[in-house]
C-alpha positions in Angstrom: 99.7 114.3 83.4 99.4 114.0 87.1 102.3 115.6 88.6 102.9 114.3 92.6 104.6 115.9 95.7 106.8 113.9 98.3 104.0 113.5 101.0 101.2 112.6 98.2 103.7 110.0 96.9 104.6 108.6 100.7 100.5 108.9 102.0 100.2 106.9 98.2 102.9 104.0 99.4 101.8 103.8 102.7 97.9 103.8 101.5 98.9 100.7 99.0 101.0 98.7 101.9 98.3 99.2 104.9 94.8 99.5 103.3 95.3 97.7 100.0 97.9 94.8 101.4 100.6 94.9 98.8 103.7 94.7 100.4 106.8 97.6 100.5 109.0 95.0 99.4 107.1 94.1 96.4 106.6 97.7 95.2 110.3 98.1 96.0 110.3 95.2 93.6 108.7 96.9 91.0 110.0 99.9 91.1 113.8 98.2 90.7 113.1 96.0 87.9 111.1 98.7 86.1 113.9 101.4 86.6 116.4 98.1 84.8 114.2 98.2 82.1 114.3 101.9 81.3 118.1 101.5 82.3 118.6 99.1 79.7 116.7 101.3 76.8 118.8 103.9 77.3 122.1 102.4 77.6 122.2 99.5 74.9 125.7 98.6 74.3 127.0 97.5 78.1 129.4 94.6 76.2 132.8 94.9 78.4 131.4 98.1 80.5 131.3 98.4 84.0 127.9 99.5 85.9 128.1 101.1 89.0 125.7 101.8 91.6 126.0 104.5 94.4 123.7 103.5 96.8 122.6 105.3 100.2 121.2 102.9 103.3 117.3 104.0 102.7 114.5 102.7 100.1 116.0 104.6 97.3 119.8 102.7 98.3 116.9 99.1 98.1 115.5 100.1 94.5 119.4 100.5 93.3 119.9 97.1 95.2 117.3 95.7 92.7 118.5 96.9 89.6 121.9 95.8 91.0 120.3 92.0 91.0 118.4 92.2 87.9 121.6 93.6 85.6 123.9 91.3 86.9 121.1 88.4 86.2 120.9 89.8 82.3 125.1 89.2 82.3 126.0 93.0 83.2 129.2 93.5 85.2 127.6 95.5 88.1 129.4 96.8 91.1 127.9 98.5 94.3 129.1 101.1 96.5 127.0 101.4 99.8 128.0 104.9 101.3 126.8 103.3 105.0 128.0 99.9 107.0 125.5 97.1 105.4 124.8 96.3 109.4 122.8 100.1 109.2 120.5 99.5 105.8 117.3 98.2 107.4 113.7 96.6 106.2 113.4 96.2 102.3 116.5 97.6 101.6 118.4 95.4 104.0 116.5 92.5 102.0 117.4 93.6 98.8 121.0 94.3 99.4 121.5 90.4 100.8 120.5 88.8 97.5 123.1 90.6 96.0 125.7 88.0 97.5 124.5 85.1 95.9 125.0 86.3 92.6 128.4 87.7 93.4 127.5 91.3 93.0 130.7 93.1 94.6 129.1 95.4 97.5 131.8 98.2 98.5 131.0 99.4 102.0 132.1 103.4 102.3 130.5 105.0 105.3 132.7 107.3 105.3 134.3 110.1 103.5 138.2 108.3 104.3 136.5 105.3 102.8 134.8 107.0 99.9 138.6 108.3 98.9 140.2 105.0 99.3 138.2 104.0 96.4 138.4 106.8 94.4 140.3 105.4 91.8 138.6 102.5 91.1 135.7 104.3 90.7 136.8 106.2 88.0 136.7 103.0 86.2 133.1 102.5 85.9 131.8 103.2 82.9 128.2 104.2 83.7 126.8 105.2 86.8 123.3 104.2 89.2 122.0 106.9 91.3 120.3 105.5 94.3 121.9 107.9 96.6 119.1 109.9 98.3 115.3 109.6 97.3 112.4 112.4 97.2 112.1 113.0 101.0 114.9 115.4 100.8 114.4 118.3 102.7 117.8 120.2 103.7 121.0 121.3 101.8 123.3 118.2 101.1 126.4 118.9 103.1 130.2 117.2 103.5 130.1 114.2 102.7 127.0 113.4 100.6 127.8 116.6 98.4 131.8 115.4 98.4 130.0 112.1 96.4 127.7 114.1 94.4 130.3 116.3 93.4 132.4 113.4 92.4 129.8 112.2 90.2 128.8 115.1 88.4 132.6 115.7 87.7 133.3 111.9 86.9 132.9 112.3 83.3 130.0 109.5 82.7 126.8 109.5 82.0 124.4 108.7 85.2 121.2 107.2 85.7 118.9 108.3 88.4 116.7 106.6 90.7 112.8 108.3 91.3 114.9 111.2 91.6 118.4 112.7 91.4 119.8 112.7 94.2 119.8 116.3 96.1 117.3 117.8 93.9 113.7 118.7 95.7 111.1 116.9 94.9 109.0 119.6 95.1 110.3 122.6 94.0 113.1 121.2 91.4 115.9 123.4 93.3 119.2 121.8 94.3 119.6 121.1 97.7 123.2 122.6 98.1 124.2 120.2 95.5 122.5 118.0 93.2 122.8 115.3 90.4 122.7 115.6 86.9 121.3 113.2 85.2 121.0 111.7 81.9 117.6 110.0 82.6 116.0 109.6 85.9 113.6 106.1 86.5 110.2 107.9 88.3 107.9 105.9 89.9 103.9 105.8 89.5 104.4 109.5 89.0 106.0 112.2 87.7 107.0 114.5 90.8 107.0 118.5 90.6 110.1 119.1 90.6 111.3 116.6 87.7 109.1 119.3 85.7 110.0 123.1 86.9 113.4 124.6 86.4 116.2 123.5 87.1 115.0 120.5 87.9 114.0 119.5 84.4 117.5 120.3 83.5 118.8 117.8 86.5 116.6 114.8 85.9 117.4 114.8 82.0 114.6 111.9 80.0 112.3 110.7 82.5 109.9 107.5 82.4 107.5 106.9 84.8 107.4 103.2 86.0 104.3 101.5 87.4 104.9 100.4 90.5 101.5 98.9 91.2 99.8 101.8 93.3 96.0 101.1 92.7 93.5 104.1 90.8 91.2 104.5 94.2 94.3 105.1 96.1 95.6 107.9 93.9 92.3 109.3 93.4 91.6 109.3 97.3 95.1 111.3 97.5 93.8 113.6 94.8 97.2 115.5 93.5 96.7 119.5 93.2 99.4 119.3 90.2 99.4 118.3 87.2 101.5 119.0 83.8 99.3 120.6 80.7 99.7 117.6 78.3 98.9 117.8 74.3 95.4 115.4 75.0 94.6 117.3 77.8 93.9 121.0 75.5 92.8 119.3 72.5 90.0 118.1 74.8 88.7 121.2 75.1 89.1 122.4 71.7 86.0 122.1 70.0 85.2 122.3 66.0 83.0 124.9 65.2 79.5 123.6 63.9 79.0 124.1 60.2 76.7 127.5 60.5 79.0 129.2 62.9 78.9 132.7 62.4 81.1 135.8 63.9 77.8 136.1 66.2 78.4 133.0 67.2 82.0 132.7 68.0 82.3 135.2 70.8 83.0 138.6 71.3 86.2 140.1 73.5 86.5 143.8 74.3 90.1 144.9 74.6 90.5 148.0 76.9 94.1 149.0 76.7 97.1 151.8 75.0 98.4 154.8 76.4 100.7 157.2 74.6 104.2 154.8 73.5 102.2 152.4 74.4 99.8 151.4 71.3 101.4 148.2 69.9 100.3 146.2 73.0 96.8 147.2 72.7 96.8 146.1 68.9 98.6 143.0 69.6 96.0 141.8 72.2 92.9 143.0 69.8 94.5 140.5 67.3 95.5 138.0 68.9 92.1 137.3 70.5 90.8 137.7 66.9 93.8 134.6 66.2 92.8 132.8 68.7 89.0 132.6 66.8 87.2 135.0 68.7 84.3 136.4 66.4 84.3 139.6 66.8 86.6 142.0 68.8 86.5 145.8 70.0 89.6 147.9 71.0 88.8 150.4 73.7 91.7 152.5 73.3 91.9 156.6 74.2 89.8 158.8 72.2 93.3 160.8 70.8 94.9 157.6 70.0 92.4 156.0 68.4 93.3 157.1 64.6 96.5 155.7 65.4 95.4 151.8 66.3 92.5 152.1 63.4 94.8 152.0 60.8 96.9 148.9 62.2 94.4 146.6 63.3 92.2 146.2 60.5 89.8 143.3 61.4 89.1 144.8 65.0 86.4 147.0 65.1 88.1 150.4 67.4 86.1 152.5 69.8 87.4 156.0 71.2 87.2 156.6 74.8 87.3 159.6 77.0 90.4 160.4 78.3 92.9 162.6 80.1 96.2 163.7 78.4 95.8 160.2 77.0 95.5 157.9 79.4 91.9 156.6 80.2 90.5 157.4 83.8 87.3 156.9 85.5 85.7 159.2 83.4 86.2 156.5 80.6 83.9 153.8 83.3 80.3 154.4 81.2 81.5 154.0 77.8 83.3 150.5 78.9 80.5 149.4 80.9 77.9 150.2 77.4 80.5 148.4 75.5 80.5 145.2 77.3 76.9 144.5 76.6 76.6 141.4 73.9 80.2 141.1 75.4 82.0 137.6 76.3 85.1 138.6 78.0 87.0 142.3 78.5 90.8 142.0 78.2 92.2 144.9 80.1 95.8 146.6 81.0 98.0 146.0 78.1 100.0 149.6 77.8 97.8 151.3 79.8 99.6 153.2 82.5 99.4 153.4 86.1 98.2 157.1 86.2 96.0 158.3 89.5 92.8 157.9 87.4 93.6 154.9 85.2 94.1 153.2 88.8 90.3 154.2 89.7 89.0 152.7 86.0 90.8 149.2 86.9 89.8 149.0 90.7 85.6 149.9 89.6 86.3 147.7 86.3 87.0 144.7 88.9 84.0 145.7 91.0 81.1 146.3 88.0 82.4 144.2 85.0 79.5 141.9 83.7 81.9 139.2 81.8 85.2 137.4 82.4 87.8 139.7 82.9 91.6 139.0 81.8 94.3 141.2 83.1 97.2 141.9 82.3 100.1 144.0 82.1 99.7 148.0 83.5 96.3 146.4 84.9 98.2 144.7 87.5 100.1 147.4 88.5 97.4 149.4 88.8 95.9 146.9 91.6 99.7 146.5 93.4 98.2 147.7 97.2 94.5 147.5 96.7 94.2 143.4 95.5 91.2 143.5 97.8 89.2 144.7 95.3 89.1 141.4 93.4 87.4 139.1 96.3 84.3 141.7 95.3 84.5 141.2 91.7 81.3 140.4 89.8 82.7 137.8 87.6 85.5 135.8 87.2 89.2 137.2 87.0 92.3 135.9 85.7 95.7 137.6 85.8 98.4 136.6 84.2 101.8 138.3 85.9 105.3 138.0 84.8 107.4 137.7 88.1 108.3 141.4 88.5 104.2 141.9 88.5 103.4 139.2 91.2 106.0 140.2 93.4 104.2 144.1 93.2 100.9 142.2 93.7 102.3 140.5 96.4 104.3 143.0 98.1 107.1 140.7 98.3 110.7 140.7 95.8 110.8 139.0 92.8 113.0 136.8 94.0 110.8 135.4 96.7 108.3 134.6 94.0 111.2 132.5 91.9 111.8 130.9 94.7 108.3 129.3 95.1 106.0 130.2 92.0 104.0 127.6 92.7 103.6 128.8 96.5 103.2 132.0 95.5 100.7 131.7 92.4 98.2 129.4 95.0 98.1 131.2 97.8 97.1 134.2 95.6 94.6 132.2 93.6 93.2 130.7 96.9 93.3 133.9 98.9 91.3 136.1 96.1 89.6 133.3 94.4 91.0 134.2 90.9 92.8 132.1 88.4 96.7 133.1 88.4 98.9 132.4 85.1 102.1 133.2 87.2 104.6 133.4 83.4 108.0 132.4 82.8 109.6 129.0 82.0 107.0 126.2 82.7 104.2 128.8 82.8 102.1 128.5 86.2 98.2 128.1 86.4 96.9 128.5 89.7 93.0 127.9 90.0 90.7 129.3 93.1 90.2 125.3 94.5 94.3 125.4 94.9 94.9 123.3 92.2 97.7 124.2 89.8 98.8 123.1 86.5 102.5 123.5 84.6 103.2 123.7 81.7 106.0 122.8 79.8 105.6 124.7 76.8 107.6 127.7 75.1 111.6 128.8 75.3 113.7 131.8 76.2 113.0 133.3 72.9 110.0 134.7 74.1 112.0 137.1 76.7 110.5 139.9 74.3 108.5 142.6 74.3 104.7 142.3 73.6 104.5 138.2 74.2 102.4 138.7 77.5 99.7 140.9 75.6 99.7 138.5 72.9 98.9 135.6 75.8 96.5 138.5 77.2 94.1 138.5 74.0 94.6 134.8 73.3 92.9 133.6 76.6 90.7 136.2 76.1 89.5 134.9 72.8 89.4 131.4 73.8 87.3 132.0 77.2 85.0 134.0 74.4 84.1 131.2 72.8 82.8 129.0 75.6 85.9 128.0 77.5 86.3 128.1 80.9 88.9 130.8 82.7 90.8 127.8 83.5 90.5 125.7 80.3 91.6 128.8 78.7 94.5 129.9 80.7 95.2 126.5 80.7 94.9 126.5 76.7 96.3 130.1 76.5 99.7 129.2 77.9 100.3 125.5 76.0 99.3 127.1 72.3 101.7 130.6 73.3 104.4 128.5 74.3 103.8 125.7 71.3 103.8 128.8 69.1 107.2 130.4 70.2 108.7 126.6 69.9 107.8 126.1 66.1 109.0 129.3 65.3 112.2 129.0 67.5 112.6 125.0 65.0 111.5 126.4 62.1 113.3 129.8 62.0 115.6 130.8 65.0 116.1 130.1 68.4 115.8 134.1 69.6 114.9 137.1 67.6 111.3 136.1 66.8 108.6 138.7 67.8 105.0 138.3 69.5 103.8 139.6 66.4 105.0 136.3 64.8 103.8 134.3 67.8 100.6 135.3 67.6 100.3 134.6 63.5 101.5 131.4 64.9 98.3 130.5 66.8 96.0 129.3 64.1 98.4 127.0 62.8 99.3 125.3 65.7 95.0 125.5 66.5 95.1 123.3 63.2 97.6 120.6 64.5 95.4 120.0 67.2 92.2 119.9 65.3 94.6 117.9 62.8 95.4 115.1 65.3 91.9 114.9 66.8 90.2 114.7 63.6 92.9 111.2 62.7 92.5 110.0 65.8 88.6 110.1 65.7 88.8 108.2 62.0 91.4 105.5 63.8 88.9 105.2 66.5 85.9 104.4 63.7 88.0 102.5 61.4 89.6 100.5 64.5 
């Protein structure tokens, strides 16, 4: 699903008015009467209720205008309250707001905050409320009297409806602006925009339909969005069913180079969750003393000691890794590893020499916090997958400068090193070298446990090992993880499931996809 900015969705308008000839007021039009319809879905009993709109004097004020018209044509009792002098609403919207008095739609001019509390009172007798306040070019905190109204409707006790989106929340980033609306549903129009997707935006825009306004393919396509939300379809495209003489030969082989003392469950989780993920075959690398330790909890991993130094794998561990990746598809490195002098050396030349797709994770990153110059010389593709504590060490930045803007933050990385980024956290960010970026909506705050990044670690790892891409499998990595934790957070709690459990999730929710494909392709034949 194609997710939008403000600027893509303005250059799309403006593209669609001047170049294809469709007129502002008839997408304004569109977008009004397709907002009425959702409106009226999701409100069904109106009988006796009072519908009010708050409108503002620009295009979003015109779409609210428009559903203003079209309710009180259906026989709703619809009031509006213009928070400007009518003289000031110009173009479409000016339009739009004078075919209200024909039909006798009350218009309630309150441009300012005196007026707004004059009517206060009758206000509180509307029964549900129209958002048209402020629309996605919103770039600055809402202040006095804008916020006073916001405020008033967030503490008014009714359900509201949003138009494109609520008003003071960033279109791009999904982050208040001082104040913001919440909303029980929120109209969107031709597409979804970031920041109805990330957090807290999700939370403010509530069940969200996206209305056809009439922008034409070419002209979207010629904007080409970076963003886009992992979508159900989009990873059962590139899960593929194995051919009928698929071997363990056949189906990929991952080497896992991970564990330090205290540290051995994360390298055993990321052996086997590549192995659940359908990986073939899969080595664990782990440190010559521990080894004994992880061979008797991973039994279908094969386990490899390496040399070592009070435990923790240094440089001198380099030649054995680099013989073990022969016949390899991908190495997973980091998980429990340790940020010891020579452990740091064994990352940095790993990043320089490996042969294969390299996933890494965990004490890997740490180990390249101050030298991430090291990956523009890597050999072969690289994909890190950070928590926000990580990135901000990668980075050299806090951790809340990287909550602030993941998206920013996990693009500008990915551009600047040409690496795939999967920046984790709610709505999971995928960052790819070209600058294009991908959210996904997947997963819940029961996976704020231990061991669920290693688990993502060997999953992507297993899935890039049997053909995918590093993005179709960070891309895939992050929708099944997260798909996992939710089924288990339905089916048995909310919190207090373990990455263990995640991960012995993965093949069943691998067989809901192959599931739906598989009745899908029979519908298609049968059709």
């Amino acid at each position: 699903m194609i997710l939008v900015t403000a600027s893509e969705m303005q250059e799309m308008d403006r593209r669609t008015i001047e170049e294809f000839g469709l007129p502002g007021r008839v997408l304004m039009e569109n977008a009004g009467r397709g907002a009425t319809r959702f409106f009226l879905d999701t409100f069904t009993d109106l009988t006796g209720k009072t519908v009010a709109v708050m409108a503002g004097r620009g295009n979003n004020g015109g779409d609210g205008f428009v559903m203003a018209r079209t309710l009180a044509q259906q026989g709703v009792r619809v009031v509006v309250y213009l928070l400007a002098e009518s003289g000031h609403v110009r173009g479409d919207a000016a339009a739009n707001l004078a075919l209200l008095a024909p039909l006798k739609v009350p218009v309630v001019e309150m441009p300012t905050p005196e007026t707004f509390a004059r009517h206060r009172t009758a206000m509180a007798h509307a029964h549900v409320w129209i958002d048209a306040i402020l629309g996605t070019g919103l770039n600055t905190d809402v202040r006095e009297y804008f916020k006073e109204v916001i405020d008033f409707l967030n503490d008014a006790n009714r359900p509201v409806f949003s138009v494109d989106v609520p008003s003071g929340l960033h279109a791009d980033t999904g982050k208040p602006c001082g104040a913001a609306i919440r909303a029980v549903a929120t109209a969107t129009f031709a597409f979804a925009k970031i920041g109805h997707r990330l957090l807290p935006g999700a939370a403010h825009t509530g069940k969200l339909n996206i209305v056809d306004i009439g922008i034409p393919p070419h002209i979207a396509a010629a904007v080409a969005p970076a963003h886009a939300l992992i979508t159900e379809d989009h990873v059962r495209g590139m899960i593929h069913p194995r051919p009928t003489d698929a071997h363990k030969g056949t189906t990929g082989h991952v080497l896992v180079v991970a564990g330090a003392p205290g540290k051995t469950g994360a390298a055993a989780m990321a052996a086997m969750a590549a192995l659940r993920a359908g990986a073939g075959l899969v080595t664990l690398g782990i440190p010559a003393s521990l080894e004994p330790i992880v061979e008797a909890r991973v039994l279908e991993a094969m386990t490899e000691a390496l040399p070592e130094e009070d435990g923790r794998l240094t440089e001198a561990s380099m030649d054995r890794v680099l013989s073990l990746l022969e016949a390899k598809q991908c190495l997973a490195l980091g998980p429990g590893i340790g940020t010891a002098a020579g452990t740091k050396t064994m990352v940095t030349q790993l990043v320089s020499d490996c042969p294969v797709p390299l996933v890494i994770d965990a004490d890997g990153l740490n180990c390249l916090a101050g030298r991430t110059e090291i990956l523009r010389a890597a050999r072969a593709p690289v994909i890190l997958t950070p928590h926000p504590g990580e990135m901000a060490r990668l980075m050299g930045i806090s951790t809340q400068q990287v909550q602030n803007d993941r998206i920013g933050c996990a693009r500008t990385f990915a551009r600047t090193h040409g690496v795939w980024l999967v920046l984790k956290g709610a709505m999971t960010v995928v960052a790819h070298p070209d600058g294009s970026v991908r959210i996904n909506p997947t997963g819940n705050a029961g996976m704020a446990a231990g061991g669920m990044g290693d688990v993502l670690t060997g999953l992507i790892a297993g899935l890039i090992a049997q053909g995918l891409t590093p993005g179709e499998a960070s891309e895939t990595g992050v929708f099944l993880h997260g798909r996992a934790a939710d089924t288990l957070a339905r089916t048995v709690a909310p919190r207090g499931y373990l990455a263990s459990e995640v991960m012995n999730a993965i093949p069943g929710e691998l067989a809901a996809l192959h599931s739906r494909k598989n009745r899908e392709f029979k519908q298609g034949c049968t059709g």
